[in-house]
N, C-alpha and C positions, 0 to 999 in steps of 0.2 A: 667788282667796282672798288676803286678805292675810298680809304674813308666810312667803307660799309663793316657793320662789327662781327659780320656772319660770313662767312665761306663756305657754301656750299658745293659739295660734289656728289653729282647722283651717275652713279659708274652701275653699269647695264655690263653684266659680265652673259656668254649666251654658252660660252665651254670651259671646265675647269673651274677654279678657283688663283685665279690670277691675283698677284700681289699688284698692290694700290699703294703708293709711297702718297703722302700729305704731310703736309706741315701745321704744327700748332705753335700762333704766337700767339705773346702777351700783352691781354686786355684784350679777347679775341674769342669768339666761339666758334669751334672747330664744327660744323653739321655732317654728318655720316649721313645718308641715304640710299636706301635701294630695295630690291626684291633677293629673295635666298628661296632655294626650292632643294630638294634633295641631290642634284645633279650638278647645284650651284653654290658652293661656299663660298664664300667675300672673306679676302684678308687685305687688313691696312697695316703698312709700316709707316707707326707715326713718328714725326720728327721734334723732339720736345726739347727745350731752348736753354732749359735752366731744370732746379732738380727742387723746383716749389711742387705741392701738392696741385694733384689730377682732379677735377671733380668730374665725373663722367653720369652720363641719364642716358637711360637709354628707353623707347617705346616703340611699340608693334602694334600695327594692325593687322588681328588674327581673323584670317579665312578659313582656316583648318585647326579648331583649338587642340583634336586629340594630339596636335605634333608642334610642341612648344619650338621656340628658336634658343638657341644655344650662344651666348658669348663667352667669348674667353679672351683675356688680354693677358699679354705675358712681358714681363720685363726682364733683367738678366738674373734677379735674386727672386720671385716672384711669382706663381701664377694665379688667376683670380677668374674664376668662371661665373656663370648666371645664367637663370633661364626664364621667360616668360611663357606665357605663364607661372610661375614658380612651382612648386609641389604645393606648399603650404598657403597658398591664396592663388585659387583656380582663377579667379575673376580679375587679376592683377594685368596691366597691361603695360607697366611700365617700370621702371627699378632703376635707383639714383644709388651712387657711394662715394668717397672718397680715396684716390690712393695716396699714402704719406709722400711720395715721390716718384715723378714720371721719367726721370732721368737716370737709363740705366743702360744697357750695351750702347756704350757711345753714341749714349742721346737718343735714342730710338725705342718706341715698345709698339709688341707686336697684337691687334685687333682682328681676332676671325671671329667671322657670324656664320650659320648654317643651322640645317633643321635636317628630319626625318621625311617632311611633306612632301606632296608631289604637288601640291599648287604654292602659287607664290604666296608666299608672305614676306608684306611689306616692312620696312625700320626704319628707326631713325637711331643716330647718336649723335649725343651734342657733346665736347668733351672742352673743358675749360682750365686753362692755367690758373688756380688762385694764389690769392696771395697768401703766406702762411700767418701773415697776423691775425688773417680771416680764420683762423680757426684757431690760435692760441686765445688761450685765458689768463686774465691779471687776475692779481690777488682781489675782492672788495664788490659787492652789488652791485655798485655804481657801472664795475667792468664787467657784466654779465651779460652775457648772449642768450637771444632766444633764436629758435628755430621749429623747425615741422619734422616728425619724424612716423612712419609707415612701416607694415611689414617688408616693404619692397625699399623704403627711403631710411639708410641709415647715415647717420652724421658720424662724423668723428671732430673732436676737438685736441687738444694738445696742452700739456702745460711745465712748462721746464724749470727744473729746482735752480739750477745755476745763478740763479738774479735773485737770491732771496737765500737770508743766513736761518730764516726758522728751518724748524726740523719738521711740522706738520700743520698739515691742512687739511681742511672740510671741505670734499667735494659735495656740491646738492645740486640734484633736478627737481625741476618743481613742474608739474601737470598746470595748464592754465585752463582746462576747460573741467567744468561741470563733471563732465562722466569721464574719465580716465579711462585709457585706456591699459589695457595689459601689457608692459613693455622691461624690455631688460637692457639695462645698465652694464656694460664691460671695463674694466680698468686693466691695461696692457703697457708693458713697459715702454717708453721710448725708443730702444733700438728696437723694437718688432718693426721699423719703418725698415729695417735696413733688410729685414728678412721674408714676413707676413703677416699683417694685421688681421684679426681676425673678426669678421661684418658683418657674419651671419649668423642666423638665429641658430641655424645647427651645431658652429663651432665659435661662438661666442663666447663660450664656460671654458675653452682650450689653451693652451699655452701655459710656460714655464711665469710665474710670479703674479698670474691674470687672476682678476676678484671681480666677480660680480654679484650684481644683486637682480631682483624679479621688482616691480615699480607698479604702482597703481598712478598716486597724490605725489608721492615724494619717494626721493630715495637720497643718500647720506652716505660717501663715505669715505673713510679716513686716510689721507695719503702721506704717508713717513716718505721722509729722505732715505733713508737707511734703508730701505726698501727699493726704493725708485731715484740712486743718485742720479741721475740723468731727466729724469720728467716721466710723463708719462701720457698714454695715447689716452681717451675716452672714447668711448663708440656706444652711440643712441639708436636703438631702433625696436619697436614696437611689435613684439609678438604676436604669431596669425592667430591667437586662439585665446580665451582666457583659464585655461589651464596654471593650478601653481597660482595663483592671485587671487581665487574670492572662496569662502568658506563661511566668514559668519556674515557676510553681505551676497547680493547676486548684482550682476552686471545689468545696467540700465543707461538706457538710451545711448549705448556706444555707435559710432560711424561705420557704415559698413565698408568702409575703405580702410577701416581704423588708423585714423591719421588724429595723429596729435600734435598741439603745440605746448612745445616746453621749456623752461628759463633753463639756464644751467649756470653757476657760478661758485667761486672759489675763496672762501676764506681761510685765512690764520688764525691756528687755535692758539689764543696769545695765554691761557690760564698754563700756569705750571703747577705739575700735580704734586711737586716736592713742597712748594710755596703753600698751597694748599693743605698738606698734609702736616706740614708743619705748623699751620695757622689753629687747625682744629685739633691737634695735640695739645697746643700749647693754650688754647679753650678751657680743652678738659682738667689740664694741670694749674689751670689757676682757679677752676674752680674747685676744686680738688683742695686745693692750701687754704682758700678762702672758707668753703666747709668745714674744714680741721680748726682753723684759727678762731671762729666765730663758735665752734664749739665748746673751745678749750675756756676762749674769754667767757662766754654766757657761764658755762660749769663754774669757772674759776671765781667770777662776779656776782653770780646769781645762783649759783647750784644747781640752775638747769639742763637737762639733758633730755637727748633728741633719742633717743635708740628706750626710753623707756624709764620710770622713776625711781630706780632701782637705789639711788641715794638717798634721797628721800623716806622712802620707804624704810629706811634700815637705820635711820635713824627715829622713826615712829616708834619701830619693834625696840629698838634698845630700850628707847624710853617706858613700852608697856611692861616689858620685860623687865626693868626697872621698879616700877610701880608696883607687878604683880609678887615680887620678891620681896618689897617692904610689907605690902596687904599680907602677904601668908608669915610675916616673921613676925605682925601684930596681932595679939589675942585678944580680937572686942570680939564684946556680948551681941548673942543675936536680937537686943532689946539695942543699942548700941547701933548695929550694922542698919537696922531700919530706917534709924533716924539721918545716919549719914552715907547710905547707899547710894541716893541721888549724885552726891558732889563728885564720889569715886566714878560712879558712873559714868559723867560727863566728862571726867577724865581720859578713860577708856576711848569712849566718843569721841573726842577731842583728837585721841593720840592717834586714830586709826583712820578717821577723814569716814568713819561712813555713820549713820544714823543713831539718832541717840535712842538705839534702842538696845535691849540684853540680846536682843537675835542677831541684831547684825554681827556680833562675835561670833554666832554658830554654837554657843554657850552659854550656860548661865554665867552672871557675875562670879570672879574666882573668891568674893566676898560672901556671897552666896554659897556657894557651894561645902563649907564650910562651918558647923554651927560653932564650933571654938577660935573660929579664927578672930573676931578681935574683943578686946574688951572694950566696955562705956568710955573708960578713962582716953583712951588711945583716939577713940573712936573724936570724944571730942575736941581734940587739940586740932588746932590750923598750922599745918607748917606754910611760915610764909614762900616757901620755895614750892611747896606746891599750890599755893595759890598764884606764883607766879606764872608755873607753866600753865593754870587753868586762862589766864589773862593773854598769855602769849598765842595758845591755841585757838581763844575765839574765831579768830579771822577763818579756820578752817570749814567752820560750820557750812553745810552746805546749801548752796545757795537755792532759794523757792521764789517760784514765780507768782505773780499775782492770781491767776487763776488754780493752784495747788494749795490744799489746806497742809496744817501745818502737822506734821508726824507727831504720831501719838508714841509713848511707850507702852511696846505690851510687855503687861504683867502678867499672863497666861504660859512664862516657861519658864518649866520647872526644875530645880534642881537636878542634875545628873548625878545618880550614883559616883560617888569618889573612885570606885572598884572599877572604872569602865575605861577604859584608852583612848584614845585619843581616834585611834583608827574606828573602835565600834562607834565612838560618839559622835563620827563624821559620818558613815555608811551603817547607820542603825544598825549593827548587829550581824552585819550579811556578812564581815569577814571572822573567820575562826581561823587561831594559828596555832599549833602543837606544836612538841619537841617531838621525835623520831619513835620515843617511849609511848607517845600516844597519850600524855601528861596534859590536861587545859592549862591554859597558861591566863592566870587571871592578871597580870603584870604587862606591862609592857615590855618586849623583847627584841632585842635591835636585830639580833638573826634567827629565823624561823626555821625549823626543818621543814616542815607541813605546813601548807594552807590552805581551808576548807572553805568555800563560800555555800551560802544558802544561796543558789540560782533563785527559786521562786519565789524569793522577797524580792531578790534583784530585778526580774520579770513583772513581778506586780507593782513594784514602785515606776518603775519606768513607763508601763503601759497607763499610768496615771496625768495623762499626759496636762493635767491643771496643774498637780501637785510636784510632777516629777522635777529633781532638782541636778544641777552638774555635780554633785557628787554620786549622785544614785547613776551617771555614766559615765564616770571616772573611776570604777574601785578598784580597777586595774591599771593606776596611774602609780604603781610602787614599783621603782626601780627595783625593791630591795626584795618586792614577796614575788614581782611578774617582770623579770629582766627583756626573758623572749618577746613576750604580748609587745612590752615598745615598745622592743627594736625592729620589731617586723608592721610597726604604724608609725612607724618616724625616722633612723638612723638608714633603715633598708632602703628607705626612697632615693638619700644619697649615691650610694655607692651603684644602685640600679640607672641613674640618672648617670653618672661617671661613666660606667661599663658601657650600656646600652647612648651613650656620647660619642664613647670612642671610635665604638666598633662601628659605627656607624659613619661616621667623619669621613675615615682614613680612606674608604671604598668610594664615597661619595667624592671627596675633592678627586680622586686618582680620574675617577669616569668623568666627573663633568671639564678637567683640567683636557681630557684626551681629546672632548668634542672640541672643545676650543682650538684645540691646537691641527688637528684635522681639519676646521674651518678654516684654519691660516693657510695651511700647507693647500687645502684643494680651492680656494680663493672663494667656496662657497658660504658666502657672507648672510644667505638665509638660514642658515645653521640653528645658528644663534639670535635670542630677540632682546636686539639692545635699543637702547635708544639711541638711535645714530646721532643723531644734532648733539647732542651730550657723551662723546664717546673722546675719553683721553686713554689712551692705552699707556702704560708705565712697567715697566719689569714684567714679572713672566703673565702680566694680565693684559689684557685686551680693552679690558672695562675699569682701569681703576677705580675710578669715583664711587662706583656701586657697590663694587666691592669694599671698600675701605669705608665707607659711608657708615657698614656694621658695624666697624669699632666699639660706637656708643651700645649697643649692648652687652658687650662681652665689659669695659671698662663696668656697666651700671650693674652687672650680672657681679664678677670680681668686688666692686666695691661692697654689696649687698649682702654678699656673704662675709667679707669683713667683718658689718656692722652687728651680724647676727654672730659673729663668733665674738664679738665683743659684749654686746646684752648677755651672753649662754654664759660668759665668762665672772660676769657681775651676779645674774642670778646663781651661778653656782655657787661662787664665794657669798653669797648673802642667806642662801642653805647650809651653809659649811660654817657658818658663824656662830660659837657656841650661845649667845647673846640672844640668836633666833631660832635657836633647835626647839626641837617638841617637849625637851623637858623644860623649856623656861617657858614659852609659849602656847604650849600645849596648840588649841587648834586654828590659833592664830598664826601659829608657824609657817612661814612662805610657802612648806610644802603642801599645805593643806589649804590655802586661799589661793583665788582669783582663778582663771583657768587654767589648766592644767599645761604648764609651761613646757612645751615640747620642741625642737629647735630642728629636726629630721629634715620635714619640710620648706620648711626656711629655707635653710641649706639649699633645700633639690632646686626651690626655685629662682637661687641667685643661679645653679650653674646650669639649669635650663635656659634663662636668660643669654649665661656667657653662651652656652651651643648654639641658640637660635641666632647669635650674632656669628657664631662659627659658620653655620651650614648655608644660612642666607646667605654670605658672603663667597660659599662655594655655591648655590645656584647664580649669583649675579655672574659668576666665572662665565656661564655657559648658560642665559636662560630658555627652556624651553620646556612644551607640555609636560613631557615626563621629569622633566626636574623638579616641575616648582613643588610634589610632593616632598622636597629635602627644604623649601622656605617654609611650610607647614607643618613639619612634624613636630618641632620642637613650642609651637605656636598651641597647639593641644596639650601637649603635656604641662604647657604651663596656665592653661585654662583649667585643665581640671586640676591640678595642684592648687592654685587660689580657693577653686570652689571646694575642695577637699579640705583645708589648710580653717578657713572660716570654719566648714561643718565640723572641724575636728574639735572645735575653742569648745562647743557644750556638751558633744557626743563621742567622747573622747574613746569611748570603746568598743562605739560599733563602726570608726573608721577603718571603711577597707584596708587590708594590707597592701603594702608596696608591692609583690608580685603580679595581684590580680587587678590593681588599678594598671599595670603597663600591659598586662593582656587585654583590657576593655581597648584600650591606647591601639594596640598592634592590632585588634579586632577592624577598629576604624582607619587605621593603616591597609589593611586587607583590601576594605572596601572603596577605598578610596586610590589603591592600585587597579582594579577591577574598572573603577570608573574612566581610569584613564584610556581604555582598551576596549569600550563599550557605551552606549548611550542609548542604548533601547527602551521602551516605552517598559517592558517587562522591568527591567533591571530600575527603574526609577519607581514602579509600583514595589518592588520588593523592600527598596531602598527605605522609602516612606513611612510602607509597615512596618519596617521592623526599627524603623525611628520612631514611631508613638508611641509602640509596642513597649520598648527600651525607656521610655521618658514614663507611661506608667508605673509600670512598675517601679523606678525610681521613685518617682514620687509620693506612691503609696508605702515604700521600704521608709523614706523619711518622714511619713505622719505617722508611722505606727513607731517611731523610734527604735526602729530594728527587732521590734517584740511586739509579742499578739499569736494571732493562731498559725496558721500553715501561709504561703504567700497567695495561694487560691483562696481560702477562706476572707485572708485581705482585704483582697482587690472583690472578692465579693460583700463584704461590706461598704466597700468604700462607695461603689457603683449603687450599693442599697443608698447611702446618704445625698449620692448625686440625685438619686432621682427625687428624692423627697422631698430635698431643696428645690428642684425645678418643678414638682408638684403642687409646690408650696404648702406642705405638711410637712414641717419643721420640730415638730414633737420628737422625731427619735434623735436629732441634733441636740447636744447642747451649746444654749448661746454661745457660752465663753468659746467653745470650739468653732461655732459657726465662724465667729468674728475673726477669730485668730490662727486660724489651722483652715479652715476648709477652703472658706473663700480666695486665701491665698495661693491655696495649689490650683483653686479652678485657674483663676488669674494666669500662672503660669504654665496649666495644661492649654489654655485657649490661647495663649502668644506660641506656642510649639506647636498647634495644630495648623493655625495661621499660618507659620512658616511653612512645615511640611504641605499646605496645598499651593503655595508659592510657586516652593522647587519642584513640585509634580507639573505645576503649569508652564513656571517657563523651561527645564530640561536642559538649561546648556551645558554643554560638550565639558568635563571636566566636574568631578565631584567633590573634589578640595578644598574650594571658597564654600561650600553649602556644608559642611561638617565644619570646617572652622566657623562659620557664623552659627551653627549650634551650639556648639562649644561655648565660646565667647559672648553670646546673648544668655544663654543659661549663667554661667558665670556672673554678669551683672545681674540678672534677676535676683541670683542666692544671696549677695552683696546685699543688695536696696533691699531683700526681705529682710537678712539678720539684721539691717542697720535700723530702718523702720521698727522695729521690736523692739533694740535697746531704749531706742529715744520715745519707745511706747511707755516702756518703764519707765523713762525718768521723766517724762512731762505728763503723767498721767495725773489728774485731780488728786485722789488719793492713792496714799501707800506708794507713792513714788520713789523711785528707787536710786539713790542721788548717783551710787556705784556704776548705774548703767549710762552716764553720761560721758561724754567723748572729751581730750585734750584739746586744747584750744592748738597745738600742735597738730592734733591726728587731724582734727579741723584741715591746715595748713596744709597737711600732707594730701589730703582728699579733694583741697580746691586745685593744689598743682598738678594731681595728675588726671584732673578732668581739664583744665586750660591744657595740658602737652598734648592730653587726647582727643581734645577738640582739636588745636591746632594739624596737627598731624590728620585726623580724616579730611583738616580740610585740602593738603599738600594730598593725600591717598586720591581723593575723588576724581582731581584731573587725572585721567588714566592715559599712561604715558607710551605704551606697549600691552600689545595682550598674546598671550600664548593661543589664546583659544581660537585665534584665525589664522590665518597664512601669514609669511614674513611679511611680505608686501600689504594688508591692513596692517598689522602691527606697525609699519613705519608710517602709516597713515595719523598716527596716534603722534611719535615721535615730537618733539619741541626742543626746544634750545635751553642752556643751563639758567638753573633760579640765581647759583652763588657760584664761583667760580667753578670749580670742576663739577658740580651738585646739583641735578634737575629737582624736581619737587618728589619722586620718589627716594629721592638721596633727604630731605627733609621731615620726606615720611622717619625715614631711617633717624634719625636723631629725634625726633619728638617723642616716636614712639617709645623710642626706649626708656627717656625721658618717664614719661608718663606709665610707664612701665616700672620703673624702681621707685617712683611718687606713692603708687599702686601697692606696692610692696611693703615698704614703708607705715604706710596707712594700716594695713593688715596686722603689721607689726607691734605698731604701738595702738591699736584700735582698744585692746581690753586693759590699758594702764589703769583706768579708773576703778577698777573691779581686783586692783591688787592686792589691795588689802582684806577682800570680801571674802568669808567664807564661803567656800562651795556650796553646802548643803544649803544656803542662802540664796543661792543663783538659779534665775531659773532656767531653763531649757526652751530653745524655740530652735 
């Protein structure tokens, strides 16, 4: 009939396979009908008007399932077959596609149906001219198409660069229903219309320039001009199985037809990653001159400096060193010195910034020490100059709080033999130095052949853990008598950091550049786990933004070390200054106060910094399960260098060496390769033990300050005191210990037993984030204990210790890298991608960028680092206060 929009032909063939000529017009559905049996194959020559796309559906009614029906349509460039049943969905009874164009041997393509059966089975096809706007895509949401897609129902859409001067766009499918189903996404070049598109699940992954992805929620991806001049095909269709899509989730409530509806649409990625990269260079570089310029002006104007008071300081020493030079060239009487001991005194006081007491020198008065040094006459004269510096120094006194009583002087230290040096009169006696003759050397001697120590004063002071002081664990703080001992606790850590960088690096970008580039070349875009909505590809990367985003550690890592070759460079020159040598100063001389100034470390951990900004930037190349151990390696070394770098300030010689602190490192590199290759209930019991195992013993190595009896005998003491405390028979403890030592390690053993039954309970797949959060939670713990201590000293009621107070600077440096750190886990917690499930969850995770090319892991990436050289920083100038203090003064925690 005319006017009707269907044409049906139901052709009854009874011999043969007779060809059937039909016509398809447009705006028009063509209906194919009839029975096929083994003896009877059906072919249509159809006649098609124009060279728009086909959309053809085809459905059976099965009599005989074990003997599917067979289609094949063939055009002149082309053929394209199907079966109903399918292989891959037994239950399927029907099957929809698209071909790019139906016009081809002069207008005609050729339709046969048949089967194996010997009873009839019945079909249908409906075969429709569309129109091609019906499947292209504009650029924008607003122009987005939704549609249904099945293992049997595949879509295709279109989209052509020609109309449009950008060079790249965001393709995205978005799932509309609840439970997703398993479906894969194909990207194929525009001419495969001219050749063969590829529709089915079996060869969807095939063809020259073709990329796809596996899809649950969402999937993303990136379409260059330069790749696709011409346009290019999309083809939707829905996997018979959920194979490849779920891992750390399970599939729920999916259709047993698996048919889903999905948007599909087409953005321009208008961020330019030059624009961008240029933006955040020029960030850095102006804060960078604004740093430098605010330095110079503060120093210039105020005398202040950010890297430490190393000016300051050295104009104290002149001055003491001044004073103590006119005191020994004055000869008052010891009747004389008594009566005007005080005023010199609070000079001293005055000149040093620490307590006006004779100890806080680590010395007696150099007036004292002395009975000929001045006479009555001398003694009573006032120079008005040095009353004036006593008037100028006031303001230094240190400052007491209302609830702190007021420091007393003790008069209980006793003159030091004149005969004793400066070295025995800092480490009581425990260093002995000879000439090669075998000669005591009662003098002091700038070069030593020989040097003897008495270990077991060394061992009994230390193990005095009320009394023990940082010079009784620094006596091996002399360039001059133990070259080796430092360089293998501080210079070693560098050049191990450097090597073990390198070698490291050069293997790692080569492999993770190789995957990348194999995911390009085989279009397999679950390779790699990017954040597709956030993917600007730029030069030989795929991910620039991610990558580049590291920058800021390598810039904060490089700057850092700067800053510490410029401190190394000032305290060295302020050792090297005759003004403040040990013969003017005796043991107020820089080399003998404050902690033991070591710069090894430092160093390692500006250029751990720079590599963890090196190697993260080669995991974002390429990221995936076995990679992300290259974004954590250098994340541990610079955890345990902090926590090493702090224990180093009072325990200056029982820090590990550089060697065997990067074997504990490669230990948990070991096991954290292991982890990646394994998840068994076994391997997580082993894991556990021998992590509390590891943290005991630590922590009983740092209450016994590296000394005591055998490491069994220890830990069996230690476990004697745990129990006594929990039995509440407290007698073999001493308080001062209870308060200060014990309770704190329990503290810290019960937050690490906490974690290890965590990671026993929950077990996920990858052991990396659970050694890095022990790492880095230990780290902070050692942090808030040393800092907790200092500020125990100094706000203590009595005997408070004004030395152990903090710069209103280190203050500053301490509040900004808890704000960068804050801010930053808060950019971390949205998690954006995860290795530990399939590509397809991983894109599930996926989001659109925070800042032009920059998602909230690229945020992460600049805070952290951020709050990382804040961190640094802090550590750095943490013991300025304690510069002028003598060692043997300080106590040990």
């Amino acid at each position: 009939m005319k006017g009707i929009c269907h044409i049906c032909f139901l052709v009854t063939l009874v011999f043969g396979s007779d060809e059937v000529s039909v016509d398809l017009e447009p705006g028009k559905d063509l209906i194919i009908g009839g029975h096929v049996t083994v003896t009877s194959d059906k072919e249509y020559l159809i006649k098609v008007p124009s060279s728009d796309p086909v959309r053809i559906r085809s459905e059976v009614i099965l009599k005989d399932k074990q003997h599917p029906v067979i289609f094949m349509i063939r055009t002149d460039l082309a053929v394209k077959s199907w079966r109903i049943p399918s292989k891959n969905s037994a239950n399927s009874t029907e099957h929809a596609s698209t071909l790019c164009s139906g016009a081809a041997d002069k207008g005609f393509m050729k339709l046969i149906i048949s089967t194996t059966s010997k009873v009839d089975q019945e079909y249908k096809v409906v075969v429709t001219l569309t129109d091609p706007e019906s499947i292209r895509i504009q650029p924008g949401r607003k122009n987005s198409k939704t549609t249904q897609i099945s293992p049997t129902t595949q879509q295709l859409f279109q989209f052509d660069f020609s109309k449009y001067t950008e060079d790249m766009f965001l393709l995205t499918v978005i799932s509309n229903h609840e439970n997703p189903v398993c479906s894969l996404v194909s990207v194929q070049p525009l001419e495969n219309c001219q050749e063969e598109i590829y529709d089915e699940e079996k060869d969807m992954r095939y063809g020259e320039k073709t990329v796809y992805q596996t899809m649950l929620r969402v999937t993303a991806i990136v379409i260059e001009k330069k790749m696709y001049p011409q346009g290019v095909n999309i083809v939707l269709l829905s996997k018979s199985s959920d194979s490849g899509c779920y891992q750390k989730t399970e599939p729920n409530g999916v259709p047993l037809n698996r048919s889903m509806e999905v948007t599909i649409s087409i953005e321009k990625l208008s961020a330019d990653p030059v624009v961008s990269t240029c933006i955040i260079l020029a960030i850095y570089i102006a804060l960078g001159f604004f740093a430098g310029g605010f330095s110079f002006f503060t120093f210039k104007t105020f005398e202040y400096e950010f890297d430490g008071q190393f000016g300051k300081h050295k104009k104290r020493l002149e001055q003491l060193a001044s004073m103590l030079r006119r005191n020994s060239a004055n000869k008052i009487s010891t009747k004389s010195e008594e009566v005007d001991g005080t005023n010199i005194e609070e000079n001293l006081y005055d000149t040093v910034q620490s307590p006006a007491t004779e100890e806080s020198f680590g010395m007696s008065s150099p007036l004292r020490s002395d009975p000929q040094c001045l006479s009555g006459e001398e003694s009573t004269r006032k120079s008005p100059k040095k009353n004036e510096l006593n008037v100028r120094l006031e303001a230094a006194t240190p400052r007491k709080f209302s609830w702190q009583k007021s420091l007393q002087t003790d008069e209980t230290d006793i003159a030091s033999p004149t005969h004793r040096t400066t070295q025995n009169l800092l480490y009581n006696d425990v260093i002995r130095s000879r000439h090669s003759s075998g000669t005591t050397q009662t003098t002091g001697v700038k070069v030593k052949k020989v040097v003897t120590l008495d270990l077991t004063e060394i061992l009994i002071n230390r193990a005095d853990r009320e009394k023990v002081t940082v010079a009784d664990m620094a006596v091996h703080h002399n360039t001059e008598y133990f070259p080796d001992f430092l360089r293998l606790r501080s210079e070693l850590f560098l050049w191990l950091i450097m090597l073990a960088g390198i070698y490291y690096t050069l293997p790692v970008f080569q492999l993770v550049y190789y995957y990348q580039e194999t995911a390009i070349k085989s279009g397999n875009l679950d390779t790699c786990y990017y954040n597709y909505l956030c993917l600007y590809p730029w030069g030989p990367f795929a991910d620039y933004g991610h990558v580049f985003s590291n920058i800021g550690y390598v810039i904060s890592g490089l700057f850092f070390m700067a800053i510490v070759k410029y401190r190394s460079y000032k305290y060295e020159k302020l050792c090297n200054n005759p003004k403040c040598s040990e013969e003017a100063l005796g043991i107020n001389s820089p080399k003998f106060t404050g902690v033991p100034e070591t710069y090894g470390i430092f160093y390692a951990l500006g250029a751990a910094l720079t590599f963890e900004g090196i190697l993260s930037g080669c995991y974002h190349v390429c990221p995936t399960a076995e990679n992300f151990q290259f974004d954590t390696t250098f994340m541990y070394v610079i955890s345990v260098l902090v926590f090493l770098k702090v224990y180093q300030f009072r325990h200056s010689d029982i820090t590990q060496t550089a060697h065997l602190v990067f074997l504990v490192i490669g230990l948990a590199l070991i096991v954290e390769v292991i982890g990646i290759f394994t998840s068994s209930f076994i391997f997580w019991v082993i894991f556990v033990t021998g992590y509390i195992t590891f943290v005991i013993i630590f922590i009983i190595q740092v209450y016994y300050n590296g000394t005591g009896p055998t490491l069994v005998q220890r830990i069996i003491n230690v476990f004697k005191k745990v129990k006594s405390f929990v039995s509440g028979n407290c007698s073999e403890i001493q308080p001062q210990v209870l308060n200060k030592k014990l309770i704190p390690t329990l503290l810290i053993l019960l937050v690490n037993i906490v974690m290890a039954v965590f990671f026993l309970y929950k077990r996920k797949p990858g052991v990396s984030r659970y050694i890095l959060s022990i790492m880095m939670v230990n780290m902070v713990l050692y942090i808030i204990y040393y800092i907790s201590h200092k500020l125990y000293y100094r706000l203590r009621t009595e005997n408070w210790m004004p030395s152990e107070g903090l710069r209103i600077l280190t203050c500053l440096y301490g509040i900004a890298s808890l704000l960068f750190m804050c801010g930053a886990v808060v950019f971390f917690i949205k998690e954006l991608k995860t290795s530990a499930g399939t590509p397809a969850e991983s894109r599930n995770l996926n989001d659109s960028c925070f800042y032009l090319i920059f998602d909230n892991h690229d945020m992460w990436h600049f805070m952290s680092a951020a709050g990382l050289f804040y961190l640094f920083m802090f550590i750095l100038t943490v013991e300025d206060c304690n510069m002028a203090q003598p060692r043997n003064k300080m106590p040990v925690f």
